[in-house]
Structure formats: structure tokens, C-alpha cells
Backbone as a printed PyTorch tensor [residue, N CA C, xyz], in Angstrom:
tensor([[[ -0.1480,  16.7250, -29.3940],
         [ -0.1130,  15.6320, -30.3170],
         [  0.2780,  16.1260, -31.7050]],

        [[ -0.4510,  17.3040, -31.7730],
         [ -0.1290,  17.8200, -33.3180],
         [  1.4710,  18.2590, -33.4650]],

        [[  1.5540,  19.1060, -32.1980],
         [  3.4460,  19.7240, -32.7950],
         [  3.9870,  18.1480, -32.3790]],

        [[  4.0920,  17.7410, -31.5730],
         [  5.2600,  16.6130, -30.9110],
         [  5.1300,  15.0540, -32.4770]],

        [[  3.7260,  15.1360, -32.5260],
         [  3.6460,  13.8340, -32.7790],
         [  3.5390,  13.8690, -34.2190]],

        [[  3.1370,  14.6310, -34.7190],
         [  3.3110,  15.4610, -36.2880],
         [  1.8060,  14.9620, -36.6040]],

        [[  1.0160,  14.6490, -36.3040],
         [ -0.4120,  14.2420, -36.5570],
         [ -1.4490,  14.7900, -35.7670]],

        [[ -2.7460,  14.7570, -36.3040],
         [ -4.1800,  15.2700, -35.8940],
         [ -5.1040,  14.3620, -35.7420]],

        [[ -4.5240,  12.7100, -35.6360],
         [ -5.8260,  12.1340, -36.0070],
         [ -6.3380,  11.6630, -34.5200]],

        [[ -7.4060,  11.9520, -34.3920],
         [ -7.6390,  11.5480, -32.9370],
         [ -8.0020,  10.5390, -32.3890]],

        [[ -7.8030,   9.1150, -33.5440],
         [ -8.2380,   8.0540, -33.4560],
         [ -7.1120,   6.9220, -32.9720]],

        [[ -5.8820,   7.2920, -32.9740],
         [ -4.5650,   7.2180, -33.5140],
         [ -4.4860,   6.6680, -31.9500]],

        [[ -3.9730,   5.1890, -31.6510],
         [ -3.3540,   5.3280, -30.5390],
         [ -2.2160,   5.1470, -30.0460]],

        [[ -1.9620,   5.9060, -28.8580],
         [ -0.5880,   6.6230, -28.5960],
         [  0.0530,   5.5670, -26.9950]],

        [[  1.3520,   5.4430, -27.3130],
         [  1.8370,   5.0890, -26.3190],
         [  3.5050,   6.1320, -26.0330]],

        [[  2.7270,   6.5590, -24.6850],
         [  3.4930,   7.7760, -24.0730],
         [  4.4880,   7.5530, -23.1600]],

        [[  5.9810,   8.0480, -22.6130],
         [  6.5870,   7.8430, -21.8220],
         [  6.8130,   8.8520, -20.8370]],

        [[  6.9680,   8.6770, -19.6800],
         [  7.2480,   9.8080, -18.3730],
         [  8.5070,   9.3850, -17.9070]],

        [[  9.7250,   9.0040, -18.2170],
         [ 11.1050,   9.0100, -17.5660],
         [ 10.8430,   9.9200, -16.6720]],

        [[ 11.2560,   9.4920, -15.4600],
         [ 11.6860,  10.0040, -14.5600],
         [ 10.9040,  10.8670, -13.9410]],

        [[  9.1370,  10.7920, -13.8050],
         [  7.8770,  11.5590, -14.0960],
         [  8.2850,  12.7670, -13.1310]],

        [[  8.3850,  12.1880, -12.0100],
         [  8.3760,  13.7260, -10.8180],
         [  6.6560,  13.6210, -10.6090]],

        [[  6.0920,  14.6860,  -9.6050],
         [  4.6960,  15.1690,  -9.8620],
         [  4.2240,  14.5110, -10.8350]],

        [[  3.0070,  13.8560, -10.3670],
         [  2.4060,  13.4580, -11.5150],
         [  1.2380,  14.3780, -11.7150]],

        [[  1.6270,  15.5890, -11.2050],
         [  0.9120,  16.6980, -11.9940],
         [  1.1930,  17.7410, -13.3800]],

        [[  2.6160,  17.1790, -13.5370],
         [  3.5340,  17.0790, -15.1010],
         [  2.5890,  16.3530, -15.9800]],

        [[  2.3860,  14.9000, -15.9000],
         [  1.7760,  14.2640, -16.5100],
         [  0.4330,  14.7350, -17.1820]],

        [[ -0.3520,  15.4080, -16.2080],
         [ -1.7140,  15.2540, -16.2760],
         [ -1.6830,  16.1150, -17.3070]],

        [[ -0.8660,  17.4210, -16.5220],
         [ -0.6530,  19.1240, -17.7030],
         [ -0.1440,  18.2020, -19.4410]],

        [[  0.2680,  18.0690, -19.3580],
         [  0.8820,  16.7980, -20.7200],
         [ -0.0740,  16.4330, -21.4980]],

        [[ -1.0050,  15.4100, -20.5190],
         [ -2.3180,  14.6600, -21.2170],
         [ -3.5160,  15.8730, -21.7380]],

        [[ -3.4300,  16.4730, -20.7400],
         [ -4.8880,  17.5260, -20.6890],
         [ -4.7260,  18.5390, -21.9410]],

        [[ -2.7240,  19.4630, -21.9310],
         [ -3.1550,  19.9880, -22.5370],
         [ -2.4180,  19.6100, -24.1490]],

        [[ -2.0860,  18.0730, -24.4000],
         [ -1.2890,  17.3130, -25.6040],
         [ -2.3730,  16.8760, -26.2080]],

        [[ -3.0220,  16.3850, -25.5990],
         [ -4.1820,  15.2140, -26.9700],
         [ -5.0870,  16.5750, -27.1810]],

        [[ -5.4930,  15.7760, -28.6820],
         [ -6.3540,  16.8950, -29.2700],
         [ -7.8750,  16.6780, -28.4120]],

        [[ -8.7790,  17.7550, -28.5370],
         [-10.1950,  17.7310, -28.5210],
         [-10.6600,  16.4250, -29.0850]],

        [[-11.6910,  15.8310, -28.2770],
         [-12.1960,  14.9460, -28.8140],
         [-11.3560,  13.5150, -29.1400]],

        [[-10.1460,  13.3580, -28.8270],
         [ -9.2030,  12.7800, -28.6730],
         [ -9.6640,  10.9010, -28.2820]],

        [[-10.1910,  10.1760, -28.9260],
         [-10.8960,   8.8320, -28.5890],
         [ -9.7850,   7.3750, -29.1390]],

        [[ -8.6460,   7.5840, -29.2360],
         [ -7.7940,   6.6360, -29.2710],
         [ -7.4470,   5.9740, -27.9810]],

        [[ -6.6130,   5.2730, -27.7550],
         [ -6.1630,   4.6560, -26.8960],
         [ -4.5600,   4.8160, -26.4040]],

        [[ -4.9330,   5.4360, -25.3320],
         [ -3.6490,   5.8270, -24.9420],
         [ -2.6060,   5.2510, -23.5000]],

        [[ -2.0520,   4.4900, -23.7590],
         [ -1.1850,   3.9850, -22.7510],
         [ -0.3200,   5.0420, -22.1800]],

        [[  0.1200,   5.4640, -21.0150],
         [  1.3070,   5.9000, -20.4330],
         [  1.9800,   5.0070, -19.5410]],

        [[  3.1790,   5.3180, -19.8400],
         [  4.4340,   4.5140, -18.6590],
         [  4.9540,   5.5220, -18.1010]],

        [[  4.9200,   5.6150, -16.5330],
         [  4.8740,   6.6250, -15.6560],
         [  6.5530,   6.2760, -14.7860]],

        [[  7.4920,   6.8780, -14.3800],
         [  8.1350,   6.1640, -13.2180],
         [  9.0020,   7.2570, -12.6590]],

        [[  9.3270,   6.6040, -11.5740],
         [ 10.4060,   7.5870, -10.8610],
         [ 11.3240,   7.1380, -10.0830]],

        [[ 12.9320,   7.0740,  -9.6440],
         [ 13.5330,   6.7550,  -8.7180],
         [ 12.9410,   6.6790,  -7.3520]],

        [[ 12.8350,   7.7840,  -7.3200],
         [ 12.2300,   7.8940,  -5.5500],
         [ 10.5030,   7.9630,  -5.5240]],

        [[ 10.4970,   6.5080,  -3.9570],
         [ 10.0040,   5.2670,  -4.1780],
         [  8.3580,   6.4490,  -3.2750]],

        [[  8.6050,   7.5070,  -2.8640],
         [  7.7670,   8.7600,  -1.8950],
         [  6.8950,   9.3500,  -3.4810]],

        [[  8.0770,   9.6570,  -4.4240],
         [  6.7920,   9.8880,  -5.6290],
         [  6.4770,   8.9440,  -6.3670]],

        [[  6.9000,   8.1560,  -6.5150],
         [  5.7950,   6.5120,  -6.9490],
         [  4.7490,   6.6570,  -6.4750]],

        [[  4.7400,   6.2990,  -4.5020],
         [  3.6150,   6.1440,  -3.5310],
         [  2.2240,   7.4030,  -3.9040]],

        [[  2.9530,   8.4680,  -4.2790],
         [  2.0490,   9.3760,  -4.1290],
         [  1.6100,   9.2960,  -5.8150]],

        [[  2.1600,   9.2050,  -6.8910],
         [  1.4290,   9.2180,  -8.0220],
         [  0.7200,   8.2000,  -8.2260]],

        [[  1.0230,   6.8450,  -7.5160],
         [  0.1150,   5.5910,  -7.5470],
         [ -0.9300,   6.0710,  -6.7180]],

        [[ -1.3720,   6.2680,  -5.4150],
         [ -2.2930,   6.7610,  -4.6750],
         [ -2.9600,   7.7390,  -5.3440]],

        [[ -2.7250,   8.5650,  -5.6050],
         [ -3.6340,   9.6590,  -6.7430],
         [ -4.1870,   8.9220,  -8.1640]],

        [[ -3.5110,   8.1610,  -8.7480],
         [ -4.2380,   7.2080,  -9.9020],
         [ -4.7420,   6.5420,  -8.8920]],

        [[ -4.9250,   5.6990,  -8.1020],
         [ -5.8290,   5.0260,  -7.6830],
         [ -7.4130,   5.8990,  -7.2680]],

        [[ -7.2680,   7.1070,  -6.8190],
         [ -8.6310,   7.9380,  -6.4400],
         [ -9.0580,   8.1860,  -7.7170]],

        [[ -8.2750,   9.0140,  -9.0200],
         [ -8.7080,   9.7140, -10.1850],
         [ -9.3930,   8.3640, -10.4670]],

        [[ -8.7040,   6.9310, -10.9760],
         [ -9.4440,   6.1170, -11.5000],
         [-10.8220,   5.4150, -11.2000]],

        [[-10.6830,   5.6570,  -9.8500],
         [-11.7230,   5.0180,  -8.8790],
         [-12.9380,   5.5780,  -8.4010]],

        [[-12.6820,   6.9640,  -8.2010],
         [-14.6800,   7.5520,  -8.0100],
         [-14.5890,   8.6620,  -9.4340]],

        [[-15.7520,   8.5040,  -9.3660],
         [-16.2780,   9.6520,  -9.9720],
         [-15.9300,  11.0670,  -9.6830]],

        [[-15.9010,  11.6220, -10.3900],
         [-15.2760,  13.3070, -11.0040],
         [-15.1480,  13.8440,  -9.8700]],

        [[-16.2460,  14.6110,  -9.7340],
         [-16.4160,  15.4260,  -8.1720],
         [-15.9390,  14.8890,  -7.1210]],

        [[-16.1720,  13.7730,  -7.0640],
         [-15.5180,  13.3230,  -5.3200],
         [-14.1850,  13.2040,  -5.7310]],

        [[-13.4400,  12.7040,  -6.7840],
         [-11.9860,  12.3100,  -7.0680],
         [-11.5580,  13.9500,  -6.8510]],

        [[-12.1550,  15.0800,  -7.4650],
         [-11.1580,  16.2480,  -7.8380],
         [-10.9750,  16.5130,  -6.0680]],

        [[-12.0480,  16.9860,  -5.5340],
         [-12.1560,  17.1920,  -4.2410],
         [-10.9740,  16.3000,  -3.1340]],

        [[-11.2740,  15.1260,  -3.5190],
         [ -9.8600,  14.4680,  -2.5870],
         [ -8.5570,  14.6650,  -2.6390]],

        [[ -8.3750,  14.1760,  -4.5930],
         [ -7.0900,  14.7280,  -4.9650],
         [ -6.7930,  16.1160,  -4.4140]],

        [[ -7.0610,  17.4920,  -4.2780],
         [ -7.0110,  18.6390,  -3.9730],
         [ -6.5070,  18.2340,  -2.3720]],

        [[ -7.3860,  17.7880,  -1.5100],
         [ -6.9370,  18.0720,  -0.3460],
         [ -5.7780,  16.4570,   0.0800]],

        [[ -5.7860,  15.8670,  -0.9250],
         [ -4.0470,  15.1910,  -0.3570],
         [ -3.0100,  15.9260,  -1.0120]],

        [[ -3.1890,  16.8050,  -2.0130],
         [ -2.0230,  17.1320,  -2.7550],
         [ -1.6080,  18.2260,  -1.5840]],

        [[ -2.7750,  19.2820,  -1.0590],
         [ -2.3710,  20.4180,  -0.3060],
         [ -2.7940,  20.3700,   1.2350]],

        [[ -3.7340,  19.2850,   1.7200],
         [ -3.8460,  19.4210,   2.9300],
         [ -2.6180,  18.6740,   3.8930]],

        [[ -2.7840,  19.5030,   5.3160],
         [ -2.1350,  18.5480,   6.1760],
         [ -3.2310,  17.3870,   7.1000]],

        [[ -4.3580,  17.5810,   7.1430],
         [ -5.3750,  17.0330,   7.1270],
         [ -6.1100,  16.2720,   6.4960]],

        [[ -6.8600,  15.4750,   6.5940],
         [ -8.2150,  14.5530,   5.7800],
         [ -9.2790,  14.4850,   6.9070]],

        [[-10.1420,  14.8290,   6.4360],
         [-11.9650,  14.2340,   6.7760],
         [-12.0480,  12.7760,   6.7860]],

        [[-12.5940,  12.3580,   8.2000],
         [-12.5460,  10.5690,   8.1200],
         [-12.9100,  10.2810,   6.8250]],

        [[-13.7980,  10.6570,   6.3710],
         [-14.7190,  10.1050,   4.8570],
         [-13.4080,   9.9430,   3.9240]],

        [[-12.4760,  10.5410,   4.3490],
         [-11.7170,  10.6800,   2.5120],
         [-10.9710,   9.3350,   3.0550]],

        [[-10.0080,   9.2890,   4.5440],
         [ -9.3050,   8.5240,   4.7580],
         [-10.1800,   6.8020,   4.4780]],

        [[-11.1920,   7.5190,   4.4450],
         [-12.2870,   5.6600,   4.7570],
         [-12.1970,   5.7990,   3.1280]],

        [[-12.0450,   6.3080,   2.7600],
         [-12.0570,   6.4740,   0.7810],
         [-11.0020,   6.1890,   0.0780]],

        [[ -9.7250,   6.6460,   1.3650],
         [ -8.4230,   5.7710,   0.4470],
         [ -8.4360,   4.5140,   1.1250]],

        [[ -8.8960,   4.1250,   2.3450],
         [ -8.4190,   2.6100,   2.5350],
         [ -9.2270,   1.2960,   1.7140]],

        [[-10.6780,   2.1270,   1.0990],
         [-10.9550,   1.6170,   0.5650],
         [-10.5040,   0.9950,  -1.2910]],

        [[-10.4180,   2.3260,  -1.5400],
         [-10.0760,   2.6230,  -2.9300],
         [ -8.4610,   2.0830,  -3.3280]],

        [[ -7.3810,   2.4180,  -2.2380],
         [ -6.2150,   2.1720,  -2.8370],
         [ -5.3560,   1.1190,  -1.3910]],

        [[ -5.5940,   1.2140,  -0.4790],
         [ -5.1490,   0.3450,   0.6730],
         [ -5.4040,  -0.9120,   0.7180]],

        [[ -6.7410,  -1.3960,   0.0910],
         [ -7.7140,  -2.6410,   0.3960],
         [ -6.5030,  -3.0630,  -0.8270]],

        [[ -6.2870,  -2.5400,  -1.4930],
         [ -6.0950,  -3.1350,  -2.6510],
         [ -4.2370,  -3.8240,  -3.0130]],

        [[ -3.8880,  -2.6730,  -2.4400],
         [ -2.4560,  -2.7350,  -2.1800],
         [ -2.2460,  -3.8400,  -0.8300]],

        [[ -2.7440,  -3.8430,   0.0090],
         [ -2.9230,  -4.6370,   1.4050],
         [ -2.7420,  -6.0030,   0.6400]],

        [[ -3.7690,  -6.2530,  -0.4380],
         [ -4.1660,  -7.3960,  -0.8070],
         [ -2.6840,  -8.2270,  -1.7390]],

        [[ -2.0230,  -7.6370,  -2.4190],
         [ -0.7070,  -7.6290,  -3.4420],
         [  0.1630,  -8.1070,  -2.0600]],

        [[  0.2270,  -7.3100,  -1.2140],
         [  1.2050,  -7.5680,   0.2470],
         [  0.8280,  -8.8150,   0.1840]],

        [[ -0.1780,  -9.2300,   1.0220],
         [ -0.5910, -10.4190,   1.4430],
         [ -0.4600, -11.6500,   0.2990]],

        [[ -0.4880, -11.1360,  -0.9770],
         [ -0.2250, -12.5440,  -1.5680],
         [  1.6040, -12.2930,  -2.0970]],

        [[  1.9920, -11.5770,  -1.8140],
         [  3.8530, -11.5410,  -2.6120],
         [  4.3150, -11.8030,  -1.3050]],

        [[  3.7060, -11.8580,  -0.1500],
         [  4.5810, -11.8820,   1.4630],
         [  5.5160, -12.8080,   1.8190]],

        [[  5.9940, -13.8650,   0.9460],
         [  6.9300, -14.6830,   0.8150],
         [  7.9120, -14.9520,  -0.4870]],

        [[  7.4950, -13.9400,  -1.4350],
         [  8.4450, -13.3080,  -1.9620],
         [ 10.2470, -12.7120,  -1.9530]],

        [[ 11.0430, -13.1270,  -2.6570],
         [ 12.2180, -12.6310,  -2.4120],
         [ 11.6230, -10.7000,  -2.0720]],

        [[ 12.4770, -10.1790,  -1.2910],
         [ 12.1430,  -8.5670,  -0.4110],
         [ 12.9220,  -7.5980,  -2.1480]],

        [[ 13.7230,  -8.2430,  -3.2010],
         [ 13.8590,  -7.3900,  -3.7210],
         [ 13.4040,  -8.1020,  -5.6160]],

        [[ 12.5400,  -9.3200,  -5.5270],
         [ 12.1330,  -9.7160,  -6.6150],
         [ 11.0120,  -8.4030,  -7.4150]],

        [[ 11.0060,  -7.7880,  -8.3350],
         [  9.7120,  -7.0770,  -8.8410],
         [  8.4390,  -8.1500,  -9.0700]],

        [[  7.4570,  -7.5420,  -8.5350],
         [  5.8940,  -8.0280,  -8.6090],
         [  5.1760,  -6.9580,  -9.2190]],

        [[  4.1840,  -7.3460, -10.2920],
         [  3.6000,  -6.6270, -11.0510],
         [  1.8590,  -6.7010, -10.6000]],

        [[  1.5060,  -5.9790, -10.7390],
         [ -0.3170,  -6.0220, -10.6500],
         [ -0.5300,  -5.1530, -11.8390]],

        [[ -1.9490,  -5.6410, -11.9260],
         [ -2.7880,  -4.6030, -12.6650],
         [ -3.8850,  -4.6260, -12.2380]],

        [[ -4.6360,  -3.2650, -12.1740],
         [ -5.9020,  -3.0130, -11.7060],
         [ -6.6640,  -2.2710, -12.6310]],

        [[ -7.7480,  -3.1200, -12.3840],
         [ -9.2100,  -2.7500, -13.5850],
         [ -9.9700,  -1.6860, -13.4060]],

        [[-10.2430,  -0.8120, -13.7510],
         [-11.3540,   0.4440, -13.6310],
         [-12.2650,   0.6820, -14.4820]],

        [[-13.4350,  -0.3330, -15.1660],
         [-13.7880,  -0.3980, -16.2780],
         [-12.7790,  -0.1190, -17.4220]],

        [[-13.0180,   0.4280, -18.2910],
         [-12.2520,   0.4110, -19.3080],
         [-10.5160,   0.8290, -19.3310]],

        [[-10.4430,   1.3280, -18.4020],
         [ -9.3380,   2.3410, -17.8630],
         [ -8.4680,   1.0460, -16.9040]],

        [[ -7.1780,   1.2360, -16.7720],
         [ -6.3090,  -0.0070, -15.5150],
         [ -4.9470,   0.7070, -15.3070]],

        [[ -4.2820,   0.6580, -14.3210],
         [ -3.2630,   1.1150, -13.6460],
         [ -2.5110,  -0.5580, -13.6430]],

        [[ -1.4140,  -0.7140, -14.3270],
         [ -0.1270,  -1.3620, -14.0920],
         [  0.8250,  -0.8280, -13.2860]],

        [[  1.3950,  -1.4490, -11.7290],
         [  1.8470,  -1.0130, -10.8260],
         [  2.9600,  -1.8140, -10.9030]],

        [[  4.4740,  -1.8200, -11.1980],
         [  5.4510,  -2.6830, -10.8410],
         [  6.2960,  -2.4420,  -9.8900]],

        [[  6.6570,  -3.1550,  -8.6920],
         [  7.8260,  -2.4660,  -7.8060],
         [  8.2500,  -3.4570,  -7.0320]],

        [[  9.3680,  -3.4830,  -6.5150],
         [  9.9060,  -4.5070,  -5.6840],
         [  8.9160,  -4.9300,  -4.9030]],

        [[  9.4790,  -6.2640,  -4.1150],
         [  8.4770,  -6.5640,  -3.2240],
         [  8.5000,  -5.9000,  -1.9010]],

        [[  9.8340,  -5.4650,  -1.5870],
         [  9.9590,  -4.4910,  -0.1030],
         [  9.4590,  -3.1180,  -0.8580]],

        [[  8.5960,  -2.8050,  -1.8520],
         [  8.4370,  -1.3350,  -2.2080],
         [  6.7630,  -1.2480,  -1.9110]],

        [[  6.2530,  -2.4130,  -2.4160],
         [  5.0810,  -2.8560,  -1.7900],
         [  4.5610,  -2.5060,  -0.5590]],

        [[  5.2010,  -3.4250,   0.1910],
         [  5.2580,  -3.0250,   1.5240],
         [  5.5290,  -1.3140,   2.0830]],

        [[  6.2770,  -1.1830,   1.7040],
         [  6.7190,   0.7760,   2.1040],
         [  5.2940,   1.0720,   1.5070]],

        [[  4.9000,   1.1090,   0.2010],
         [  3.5640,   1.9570,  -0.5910],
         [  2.7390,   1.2560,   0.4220]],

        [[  2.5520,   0.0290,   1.5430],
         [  1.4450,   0.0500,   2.3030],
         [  1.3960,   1.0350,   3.5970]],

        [[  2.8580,   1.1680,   3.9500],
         [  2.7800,   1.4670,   5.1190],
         [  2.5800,   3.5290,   4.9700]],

        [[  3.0990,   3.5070,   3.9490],
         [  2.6680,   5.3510,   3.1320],
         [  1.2590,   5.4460,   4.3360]],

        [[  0.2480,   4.8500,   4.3870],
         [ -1.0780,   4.8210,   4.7680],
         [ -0.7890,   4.9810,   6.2910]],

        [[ -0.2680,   4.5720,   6.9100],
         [  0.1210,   4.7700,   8.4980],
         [  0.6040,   6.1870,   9.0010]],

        [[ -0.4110,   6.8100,   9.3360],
         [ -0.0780,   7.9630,  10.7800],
         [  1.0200,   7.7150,  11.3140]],

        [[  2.2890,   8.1500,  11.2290],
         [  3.3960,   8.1040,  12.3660],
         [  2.8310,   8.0740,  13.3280]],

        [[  3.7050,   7.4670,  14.9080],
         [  2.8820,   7.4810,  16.0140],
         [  3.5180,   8.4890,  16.3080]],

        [[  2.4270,   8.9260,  17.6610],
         [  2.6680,  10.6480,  18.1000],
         [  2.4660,  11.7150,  16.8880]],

        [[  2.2460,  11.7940,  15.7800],
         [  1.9080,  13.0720,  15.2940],
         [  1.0250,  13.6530,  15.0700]],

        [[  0.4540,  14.9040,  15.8660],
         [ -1.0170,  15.2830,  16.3050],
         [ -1.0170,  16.4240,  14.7600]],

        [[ -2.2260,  16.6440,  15.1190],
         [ -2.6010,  17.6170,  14.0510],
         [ -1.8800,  19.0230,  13.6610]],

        [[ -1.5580,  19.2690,  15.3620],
         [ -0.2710,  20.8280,  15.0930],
         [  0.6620,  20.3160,  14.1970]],

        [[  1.3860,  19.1390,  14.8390],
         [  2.5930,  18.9800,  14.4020],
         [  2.6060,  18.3380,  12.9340]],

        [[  1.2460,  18.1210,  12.1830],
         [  1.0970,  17.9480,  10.7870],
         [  1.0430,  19.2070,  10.0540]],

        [[ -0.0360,  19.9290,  10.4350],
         [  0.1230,  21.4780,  10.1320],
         [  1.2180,  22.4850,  10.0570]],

        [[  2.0620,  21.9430,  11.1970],
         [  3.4100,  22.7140,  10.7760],
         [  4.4660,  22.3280,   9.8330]],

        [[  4.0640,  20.7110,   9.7840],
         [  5.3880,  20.6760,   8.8140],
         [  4.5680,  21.2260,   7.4610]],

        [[  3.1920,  21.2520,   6.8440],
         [  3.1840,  21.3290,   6.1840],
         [  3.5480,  22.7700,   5.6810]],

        [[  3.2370,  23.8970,   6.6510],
         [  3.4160,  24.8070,   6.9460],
         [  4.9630,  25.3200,   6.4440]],

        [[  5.6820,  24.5310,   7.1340],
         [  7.0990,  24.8240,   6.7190],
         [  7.4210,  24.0280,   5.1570]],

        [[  6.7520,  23.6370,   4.5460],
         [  6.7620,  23.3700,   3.4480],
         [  6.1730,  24.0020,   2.2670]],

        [[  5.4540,  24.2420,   2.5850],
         [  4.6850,  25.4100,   1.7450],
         [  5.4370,  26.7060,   2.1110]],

        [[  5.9830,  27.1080,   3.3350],
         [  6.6330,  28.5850,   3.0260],
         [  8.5920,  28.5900,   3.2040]],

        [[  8.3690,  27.3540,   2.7400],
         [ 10.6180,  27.6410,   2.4970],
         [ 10.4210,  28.4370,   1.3860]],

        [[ 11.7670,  28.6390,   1.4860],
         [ 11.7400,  29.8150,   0.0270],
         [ 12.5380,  29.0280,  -0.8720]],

        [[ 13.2480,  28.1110,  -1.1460],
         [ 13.4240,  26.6620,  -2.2180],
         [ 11.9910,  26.3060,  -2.7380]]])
């Protein structure tokens, strides 16, 4: 805040942009290590990306960070960012936390033009996630939640496997 924004005041609130975010683990490094200590303004970010796979996944991760508490959020986030696996508990934790919710946007835009934008916003006490995306993008960010059929646990493990060790 201090080099970029030429100020220290930590009261000051900021509205931030992410063109083209990528990882929204860019972002976080940004927030965590940009605002000052003690930092109690109000800070908006506008997050986005072409490809509609890192939307799904930076919306799904704001939906856990915003939604439980510390410990259980870091713990989940960790094992969707790197597992090929989930513990029923976590999966019963996103259908609750970010599926119920997204399910629900489906069900009321479902007669919607397939390429009109529909907007939501979701409340987290003080804190809210503004989600905008087509209405066929909707749908894709529901179906993100669906197990391909046939893919057993090897064959999750390996791709992740082969993803974690390309050399790209």
C-alpha cells in the first residue's frame, strides 16, 4: 500500500483490481503481503479471468475462506489446492458451503438466455463475494462438483501425479 499506493493510512479504503487474476493465490500474496499492519479500511477486489476452470476454482476457494472459520478453511483450502483426494467431511463441506449455493443461482437463472450474464452476491457477515458469469458458466461452475464417471482413486492420483511432476 505504502510503495504502490503512495500512502500509510490504514483507514483509507481501497478498491483493487486482478486483470486477468490466474491463481488466486497471486491475489492473496498481494493482499497479505500489500496492506499495511493493522490495515481496517475497506477493501473491495475485482478478481477475473478468461478461463472459465480458474474462475471455478478461485470462486470455490472464496466460497470455503469466506465461509468457515480459520482452521477448518486453511485445512480444506490446502487439500483442494494439492490433493487428488477429499475426506467425505470436506466434500459434505463444499456441497454445503459453495454447491447448495451455486445449485440454487442454477435453479432460479434456468430459463435464462445460455449466454445472458447473471450476477449474485453472497453475504458472509461483513465480508460478500460478487460472482458474475454467463448463464451456461453457471451451470459448468455447478457441474466443476461432479466426479467424472469411472474415475477411481488411482486414476485421480495419477493424473495428479503427472501434474505435479511435468517438468513445465
Amino acid at each position: 500500500m505504502d510503495e504502490s499506493e503512495g500512502v500509510c493510512d490504514i483507514h483509507r479504503d481501497m478498491n483493487l483490481l486482478f486483470a486477468a487474476s490466474g491463481d488466486i493465490r497471486n491475489v492473496v500474496k498481494s493482499i497479505t503481503e500489500g496492506l499495511l499492519d493493522g490495515y481496517d479500511g475497506r477493501c473491495t477486489l475485482a478478481i477475473n479471468d478468461i478461463n472459465l476452470m480458474v474462475v471455478a476454482c478461485n470462486a470455490i476457494l472464496l466460497f470455503l475462506a469466506l465461509s468457515l472459520e480459520h482452521e477448518e478453511a486453511v485445512t480444506i483450502l490446502i487439500h483442494i489446492w494439492y490433493s487428488a483426494l477429499l475426506a467425505p467431511a470436506m466434500i459434505d463441506t463444499l456441497g454445503q458451503v459453495a454447491l447448495g449455493r451455486i445449485a440454487e443461482v442454477c435453479e432460479k437463472i434456468k430459463y435464462k438466455p445460455s449466454t445472458s450474464l447473471q450476477a449474485k452476491t453472497f453475504s458472509f457477515g461483513k465480508r460478500s463475494l460478487r460472482l458474475v458469469l454467463k448463464k451456461h458458466q453457471w451451470d459448468e461452475l455447478k457441474n466443476y462438483f461432479d466426479v467424472p464417471r469411472g474415475l477411481t482413486q488411482e486414476d485421480a492420483q495419477d493424473i495428479r501425479r503427472r501434474i505435479m511432476l511435468a517438468p513445465e
